[in-house]
N, C-alpha and C positions, 0 to 999 in steps of 0.2 A: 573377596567382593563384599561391602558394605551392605549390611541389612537394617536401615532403619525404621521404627518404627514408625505407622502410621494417626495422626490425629481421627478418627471414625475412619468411614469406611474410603473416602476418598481424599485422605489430603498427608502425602508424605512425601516422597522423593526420591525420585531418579533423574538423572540430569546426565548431561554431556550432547554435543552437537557436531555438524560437521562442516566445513568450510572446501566447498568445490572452487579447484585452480581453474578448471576451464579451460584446463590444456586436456589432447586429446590424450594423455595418460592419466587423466581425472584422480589429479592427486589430491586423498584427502583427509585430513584430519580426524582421522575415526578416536572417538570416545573423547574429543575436546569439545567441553561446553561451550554454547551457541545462545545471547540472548537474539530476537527480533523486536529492535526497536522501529518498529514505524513510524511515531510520531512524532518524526522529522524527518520526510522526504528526502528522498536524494534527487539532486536538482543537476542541471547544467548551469554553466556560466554566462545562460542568454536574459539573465534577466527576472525581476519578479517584482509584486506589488500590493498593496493592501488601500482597501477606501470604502468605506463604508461597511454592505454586510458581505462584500467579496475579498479573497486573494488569486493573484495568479503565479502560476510560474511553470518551469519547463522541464519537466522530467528527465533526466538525462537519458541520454541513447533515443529518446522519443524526438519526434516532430510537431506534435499534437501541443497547442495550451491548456493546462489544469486549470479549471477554473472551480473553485471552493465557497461554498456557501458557513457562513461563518455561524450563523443562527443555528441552519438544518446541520452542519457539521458534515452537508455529502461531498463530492465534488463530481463533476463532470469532463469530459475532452471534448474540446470545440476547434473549429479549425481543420485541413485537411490534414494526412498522417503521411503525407509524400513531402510537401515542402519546407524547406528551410525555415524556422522563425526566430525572431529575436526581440528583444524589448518589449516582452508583456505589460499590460498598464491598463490598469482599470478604475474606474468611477462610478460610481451609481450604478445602471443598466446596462454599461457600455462597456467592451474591452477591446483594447487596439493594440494591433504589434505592427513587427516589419516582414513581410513573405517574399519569400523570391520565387513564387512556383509562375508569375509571369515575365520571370526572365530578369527582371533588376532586383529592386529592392523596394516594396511599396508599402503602403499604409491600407493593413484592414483593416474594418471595424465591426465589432458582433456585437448585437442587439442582445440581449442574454432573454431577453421578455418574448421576443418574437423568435428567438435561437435562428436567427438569418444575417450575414458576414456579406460586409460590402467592400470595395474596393476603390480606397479615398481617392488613392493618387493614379494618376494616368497611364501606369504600365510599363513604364520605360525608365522612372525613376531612380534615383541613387539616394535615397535614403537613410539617414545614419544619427536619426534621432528624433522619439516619437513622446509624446504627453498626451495626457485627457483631464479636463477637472472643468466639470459646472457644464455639462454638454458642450465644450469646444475640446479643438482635437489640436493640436499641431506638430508641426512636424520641419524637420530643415532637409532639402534638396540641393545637393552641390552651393551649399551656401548658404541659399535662401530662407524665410522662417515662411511656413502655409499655415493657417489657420482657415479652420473647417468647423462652420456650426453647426450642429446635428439636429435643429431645430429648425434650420432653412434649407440644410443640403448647401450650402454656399458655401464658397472656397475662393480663397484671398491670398496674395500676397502681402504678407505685412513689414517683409524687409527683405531688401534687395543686394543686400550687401558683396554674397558672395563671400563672407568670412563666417558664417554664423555655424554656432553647434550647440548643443542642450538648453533647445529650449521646455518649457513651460507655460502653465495658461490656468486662468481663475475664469470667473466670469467675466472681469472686468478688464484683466489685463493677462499680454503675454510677453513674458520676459525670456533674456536668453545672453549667451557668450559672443562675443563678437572680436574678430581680431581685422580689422579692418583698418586700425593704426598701427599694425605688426605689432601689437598687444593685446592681453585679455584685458575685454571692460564690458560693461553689463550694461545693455539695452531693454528698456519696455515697451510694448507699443500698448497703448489707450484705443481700446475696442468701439468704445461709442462715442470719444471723440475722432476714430480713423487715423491719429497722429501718431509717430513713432518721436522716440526721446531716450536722451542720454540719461542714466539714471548713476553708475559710475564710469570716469574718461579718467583716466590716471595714469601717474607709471605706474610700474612692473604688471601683472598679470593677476584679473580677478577675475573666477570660474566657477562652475557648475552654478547656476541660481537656483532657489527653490523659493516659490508664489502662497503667500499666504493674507487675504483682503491689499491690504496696501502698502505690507511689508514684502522685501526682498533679503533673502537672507543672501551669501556667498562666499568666497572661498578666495580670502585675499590672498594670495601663492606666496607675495613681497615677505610679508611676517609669518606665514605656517597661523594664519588666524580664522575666526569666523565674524565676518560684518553683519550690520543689517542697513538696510537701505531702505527709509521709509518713505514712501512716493507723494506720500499730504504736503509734505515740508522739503524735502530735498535731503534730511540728513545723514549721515554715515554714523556709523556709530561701532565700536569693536565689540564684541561679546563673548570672546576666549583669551586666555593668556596664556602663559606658560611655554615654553621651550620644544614643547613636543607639536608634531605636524598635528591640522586637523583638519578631515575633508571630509568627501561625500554628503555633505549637510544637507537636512528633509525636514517640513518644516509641516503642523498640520496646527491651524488658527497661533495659538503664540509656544505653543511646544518643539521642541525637533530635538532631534539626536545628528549625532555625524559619527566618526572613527577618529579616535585619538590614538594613535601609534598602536591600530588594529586591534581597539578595544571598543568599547559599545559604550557611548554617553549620551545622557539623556538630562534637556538644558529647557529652563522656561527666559523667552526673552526680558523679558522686566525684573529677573531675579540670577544672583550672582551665584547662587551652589548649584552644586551640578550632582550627578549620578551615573556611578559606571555601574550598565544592565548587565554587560557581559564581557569576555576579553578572545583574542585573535579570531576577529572578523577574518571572513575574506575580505581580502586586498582590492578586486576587480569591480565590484559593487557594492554598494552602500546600502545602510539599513531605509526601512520606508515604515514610517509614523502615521496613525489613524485613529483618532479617539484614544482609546486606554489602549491600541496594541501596536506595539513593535515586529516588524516584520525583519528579519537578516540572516544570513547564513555564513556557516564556517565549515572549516573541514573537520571530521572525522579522524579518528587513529590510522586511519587506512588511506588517507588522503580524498576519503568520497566528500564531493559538496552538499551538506546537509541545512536543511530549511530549518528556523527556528522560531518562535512564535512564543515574545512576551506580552505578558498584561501588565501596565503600569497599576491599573486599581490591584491587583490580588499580588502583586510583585514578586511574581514568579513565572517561570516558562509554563505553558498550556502545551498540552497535544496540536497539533494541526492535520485539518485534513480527516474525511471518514476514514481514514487507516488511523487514525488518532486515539480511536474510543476503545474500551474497555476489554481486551478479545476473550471470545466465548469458542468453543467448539474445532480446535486447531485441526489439519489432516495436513500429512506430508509426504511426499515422493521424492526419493533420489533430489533433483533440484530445484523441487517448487513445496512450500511452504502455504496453504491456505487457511483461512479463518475467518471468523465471522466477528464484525467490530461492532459493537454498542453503540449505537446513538441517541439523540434526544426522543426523536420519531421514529428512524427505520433503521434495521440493522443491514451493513452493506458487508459487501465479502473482498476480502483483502487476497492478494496473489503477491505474494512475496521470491523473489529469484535469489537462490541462494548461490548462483554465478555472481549477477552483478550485483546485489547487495541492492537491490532496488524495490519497491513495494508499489501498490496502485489498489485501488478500488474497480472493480470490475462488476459489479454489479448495478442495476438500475437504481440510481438513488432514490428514485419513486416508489419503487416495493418494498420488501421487509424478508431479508433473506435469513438462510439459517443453515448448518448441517453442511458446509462444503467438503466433499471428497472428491481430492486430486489424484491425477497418474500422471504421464512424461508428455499429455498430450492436451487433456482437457479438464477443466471443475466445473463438477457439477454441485445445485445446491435446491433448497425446497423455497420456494417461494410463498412466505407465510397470508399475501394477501392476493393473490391468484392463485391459490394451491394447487401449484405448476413445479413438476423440474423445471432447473433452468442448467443448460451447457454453455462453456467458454471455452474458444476452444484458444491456446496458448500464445499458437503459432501463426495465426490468424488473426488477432485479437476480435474473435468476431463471439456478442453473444447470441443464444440461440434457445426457444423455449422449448424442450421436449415433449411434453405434455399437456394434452387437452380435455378438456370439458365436456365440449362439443362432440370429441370422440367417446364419450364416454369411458374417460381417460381420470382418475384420481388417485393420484400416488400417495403409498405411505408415508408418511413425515419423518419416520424414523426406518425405515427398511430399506435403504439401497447403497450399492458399492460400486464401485468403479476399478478396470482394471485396463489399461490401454487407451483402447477403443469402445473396449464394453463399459457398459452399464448395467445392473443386473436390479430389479427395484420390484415392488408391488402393486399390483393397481388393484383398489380395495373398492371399487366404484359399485359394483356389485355384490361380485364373491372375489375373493383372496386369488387373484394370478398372478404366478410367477415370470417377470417379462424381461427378455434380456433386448438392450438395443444399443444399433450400431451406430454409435455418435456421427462417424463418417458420413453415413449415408441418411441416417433418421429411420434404418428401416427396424419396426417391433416385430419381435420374435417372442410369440407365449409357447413359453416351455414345462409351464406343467400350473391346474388348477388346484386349489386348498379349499378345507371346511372353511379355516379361516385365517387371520393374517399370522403370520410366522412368527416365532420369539426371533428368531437372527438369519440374516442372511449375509452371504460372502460369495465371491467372484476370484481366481485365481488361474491365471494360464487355460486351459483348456477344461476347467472343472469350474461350478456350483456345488455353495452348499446353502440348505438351510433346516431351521429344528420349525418340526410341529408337532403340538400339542396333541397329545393321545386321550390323556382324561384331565381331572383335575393338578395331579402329581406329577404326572408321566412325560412324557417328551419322546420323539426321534428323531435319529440324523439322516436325512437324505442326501446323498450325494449323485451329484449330475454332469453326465458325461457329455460337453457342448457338441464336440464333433458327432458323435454316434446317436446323440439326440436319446440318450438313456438313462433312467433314473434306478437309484436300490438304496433302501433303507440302509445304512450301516451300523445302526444302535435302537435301539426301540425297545421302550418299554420301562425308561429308565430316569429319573431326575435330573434334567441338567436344562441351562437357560440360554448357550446362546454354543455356537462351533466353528471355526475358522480354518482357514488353508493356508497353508505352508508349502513348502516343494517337497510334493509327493506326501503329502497327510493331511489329515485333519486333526487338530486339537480340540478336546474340549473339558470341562468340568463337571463331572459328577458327584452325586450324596449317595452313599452307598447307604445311608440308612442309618449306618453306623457311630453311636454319638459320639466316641471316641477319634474314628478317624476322620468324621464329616465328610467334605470335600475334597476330591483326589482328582487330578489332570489323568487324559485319558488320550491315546491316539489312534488315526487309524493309516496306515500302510497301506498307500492306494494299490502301487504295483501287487502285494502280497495279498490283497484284501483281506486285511487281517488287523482288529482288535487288542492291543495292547497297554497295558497302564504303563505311562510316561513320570510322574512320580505319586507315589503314594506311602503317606508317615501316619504311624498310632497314636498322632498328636496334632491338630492342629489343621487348616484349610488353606486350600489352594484352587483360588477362583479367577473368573473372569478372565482367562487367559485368551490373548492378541496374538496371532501370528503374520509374520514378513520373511517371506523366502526361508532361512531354516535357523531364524529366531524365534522368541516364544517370550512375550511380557506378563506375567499373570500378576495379580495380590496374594500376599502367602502372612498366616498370623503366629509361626511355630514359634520365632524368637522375639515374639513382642511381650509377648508373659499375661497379656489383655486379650480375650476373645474375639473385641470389635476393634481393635488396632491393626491396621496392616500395613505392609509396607509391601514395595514392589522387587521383585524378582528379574533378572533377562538368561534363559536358557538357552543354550546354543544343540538345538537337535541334530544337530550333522556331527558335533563333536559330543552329544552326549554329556552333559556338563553344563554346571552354571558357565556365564560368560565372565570374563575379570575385569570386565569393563566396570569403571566404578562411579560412582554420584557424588555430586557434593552434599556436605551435612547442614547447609543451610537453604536447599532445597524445599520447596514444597509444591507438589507436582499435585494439578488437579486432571483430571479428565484426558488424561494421556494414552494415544493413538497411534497406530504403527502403520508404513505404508512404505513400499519400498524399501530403502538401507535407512529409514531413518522413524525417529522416535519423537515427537511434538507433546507436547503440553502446556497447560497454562500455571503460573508461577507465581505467587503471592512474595515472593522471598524480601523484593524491592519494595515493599508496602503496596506500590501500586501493581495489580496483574500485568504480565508482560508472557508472551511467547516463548519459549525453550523451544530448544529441541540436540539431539543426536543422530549420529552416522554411529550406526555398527559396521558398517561395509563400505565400501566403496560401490558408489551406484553403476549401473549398465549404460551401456555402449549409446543406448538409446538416444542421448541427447547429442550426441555429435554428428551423431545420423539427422536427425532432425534443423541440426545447425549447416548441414550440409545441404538439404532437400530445399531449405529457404534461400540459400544462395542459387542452387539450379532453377527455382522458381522465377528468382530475379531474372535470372540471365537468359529462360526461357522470356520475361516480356519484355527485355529488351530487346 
């Protein structure tokens, strides 16, 4: 096993992750390293968009629209989380898709200012192609083009054709596809003159348009080329060359990109060079252009569709999305991965599935969260500007504040864990109580009061633990039996700072005094109640040790040859023995947390922080239980 050394006291290396099949033999990759890239969402193929200081798009396996504030860096879900959507599209304050929760396929629109979602079109529609730009909306029905102004509530027919598909809409005008000659050719209609017009009528086939003042851009099919159609004059004019297909063309004032033989280009109409941003787009939809960003998405190694987010000014891919920012404070379980992301303003809490490889913000973008700790059920996290727990519960997606004020209710910032259902945390509002509560139900259970707030506290199967402070130097461990409702010192009187659970003990680190041996790991044998040293060397320390079911993470400085160098250890208490689990050497593991079969931290290694983590084990039964209880849920309200 690998012992590297550590830079001070927190920054070295243990690495490895775990990748769950999600079959119910939950096969998994134990001691294969695991980055969590989040910033770049995993999307479905319904669609996405960017304008102004929003994006939108569709989380895959979700119903719900993400909607991203580009400034604040949060995002929100808007929209019901039962029905169908597709074609997200957003402008200024406004965002519109297509819903089928009244039976066809219709046009809604959300007010993002007033968070209130109206419903354009009449309910019975067949819908299959939606726009917004400059407060009008439009939209084509078995044909038809509708345009909707959001400034009168008025709704129009603007062409009747019965051949129409992708249209578009400025203020001024709304352009669109039209096979109405048994060919593509590209129609506008003039808003405040009320007239519809031929803008191209040709052979072969010109498609998809994108609206930008009094240009049309589009997609001559005949030559694999990209035209513009300027509406002042009447001209055409070609703006790509070359042998290779180009389509999906997006156009914002005289800029656009399209896909050149599923690569990412980016083109100003009055000038002849070009730029490729990126290469194998997805095929299905095309990139969407807004000021200096780029909006597009491609697959993954894994074949997931992932969201991506360039800046032309800084000419390089950005983070997207509050899962984007900088992550602080990781906790993980069997298959959920949580953290806390940095933003400009508030820090929001990310829930990462390590099934489907998907991520999301879960927290109110309006608070300023911190400290998430997951189980197979719910995260909990401190809410830094309500100084509230807050619960999520997984399988619900429902969140839920714990804690109040009003009850004369304030929780520790740094004192509480989670193990299931439980939560076990401090209310320091007064005096120091130790409060365990049942997320299910909301109900507090004070299980035992303190002088004052505790160095550490922990939760595991049917046991608490926590250390409190005897004098200045001193410490002990109380351990607490949930069922029996009983407590008993198990160490006392002794130097140590924090003690944790494992199946059937507790670990912890003590100073014996001794300058030579320092710090030595300690346990204790619940069945046996019984005290015994776990390791202890005439050289060197061994601290801060993490326990998960009958693993053991500590810092140990024996082979570093430096006093404040450490590096991280993983003991396997059941087998008595280091683990041979081994890390990479280009590792650098900050603030590393154990939870479940699995080991998180945050990772400098890529210059930029990003998420690790590992699988020592293969996790429990837990989650296919859960994946079962949601399917008999459905099927009970159907």
């Amino acid at each position: 096993m690998k012992r590297k050394p550590m830079q001070g006291m927190l920054a070295a290396a243990l690495l490895v992750t775990s990748l769950w099949s999600g079959t119910p033999a939950l096969a998994y990759s134990i001691g294969d390293e695991e980055k969590i890239d989040a910033s770049k969402p995993e999307i479905s193929g319904a669609g996405y968009d960017i304008s102004k200081k929003y994006a939108v798009w569709m989380v895959e396996g979700e119903e719900a629209v993400t909607l991203y504030n580009l400034d604040k860096g949060t995002q929100t879900q808007i929209g019901d989380k039962e029905s169908e959507k597709t074609n997200p599209k957003v402008d200024g304050e406004y965002v519109v898709w297509i819903d089928s929760r009244d039976g066809g396929s219709d046009v809604y629109l959300y007010d993002i200012a007033k968070q209130k979602e109206t419903r354009l079109s009449d309910g019975s529609a067949s819908v299959d192609g939606v726009e917004i730009g400059d407060k009008n909306v439009v939209w084509t029905d078995n044909g038809d083009v509708y345009l909707h102004k959001i400034s009168t509530g008025d709704t129009e027919i603007v062409s009747a054709s019965g051949k129409a598909s992708n249209p578009v809409v400025s203020d001024a005008y709304v352009a669109w596809e039209d096979d109405r000659d048994g060919n593509g050719d590209i129609y506008y209609y003039d808003i405040k003159k009320r007239e519809e017009k031929e803008a191209v009528v040709q052979k072969g086939d010109q498609g998809r348009p994108t609206l930008s003042s009094n240009k049309i851009l589009y997609e001559n099919r005949s030559y694999n080329q990209i035209y513009v159609h300027t509406i002042s004059n009447g001209r055409n004019k070609e703006l790509t060359n070359g042998s290779n297909d180009k389509e999906f063309v997006h156009m914002y004032k005289d800029d656009y990109v399209y896909a050149e033989d599923n690569n990412l280009m980016y083109r100003t109409v009055d000038k002849s060079s070009k730029k490729k941003l990126d290469s194998n787009l997805y095929g299905n939809v095309g990139p969407r252009i807004y000021g200096d960003y780029v909006l597009y998405a491609k697959k993954d190694s894994n074949k997931r569709l992932q969201l991506h987010l360039y800046d032309l000014d800084e000419k390089k891919q950005v983070p997207l999305g509050s899962v984007g920012g900088d992550p602080i404070d990781p906790s993980g379980h069997d298959r959920y991965v949580a953290y806390a992301s940095k933003s400009k303003n508030n820090n929001s809490i990310v829930l990462y599935d390590m099934v489907k490889g998907t991520s999301k913000a879960i927290s109110d973008p309006d608070h300023d969260a911190a400290r998430p700790v997951v189980s197979s059920r719910y995260v909990v996290w401190y809410d830094q500007r309500e100084d509230a727990l807050f619960s999520y519960d997984i399988r619900k997606g429902v969140q839920t504040q714990i804690t109040n004020e009003d009850d004369d209710q304030k929780p520790s910032e740094k004192f509480y864990e989670i193990d299931g259902e439980r939560l076990l945390w401090v209310n320091v509002d007064r005096r120091a109580e130790v409060i365990i509560t049942n997320l299910s139900t909301g109900k507090h259970t004070e299980v035992s009061r303190l002088k004052s707030e505790p160095l550490s506290v922990d939760i595991y199967q049917n046991y608490a633990t926590w250390v409190v402070e005897e004098g200045k130097k001193n410490a002990a461990i109380v351990l607490y039996d949930i069922e029996d409702d009983k407590e008993r010192e198990i160490r006392d009187n002794v130097k140590i700072e924090k003690a944790e659970l494992g199946d059937n003990f507790v670990v912890w680190s003590e100073d014996t005094g001794n300058s030579k041996t320092g710090w030595d790991l300690y346990y204790y044998n619940i069945d046996r109640q019984k005290v015994n040293p776990l390791l202890r060397y005439t050289e060197g320390d061994q601290k801060n040790p993490q326990a998960s079911r009958n693993m053991i993470l500590f810092e140990d400085n024996r082979l570093s040859g430096k006093g404040k160098q450490f590096y991280f250890e993983l003991y396997d208490f059941e087998e008595g023995s280091f683990s041979d689990i081994e890390w990479d050497d280009d590792a650098e593991m900050e603030n590393p947390r154990m939870g479940g079969n699995r080991i998180v931290w945050v990772d400098d290694r890529d210059k930029d922080p990003y998420v690790y983590t590992l699988a020592f084990a293969q996790g429990d039964d837990d989650e296919d239980d859960e994946d079962e209880d949601e399917d008999d849920d459905e099927k009970d309200e159907d």
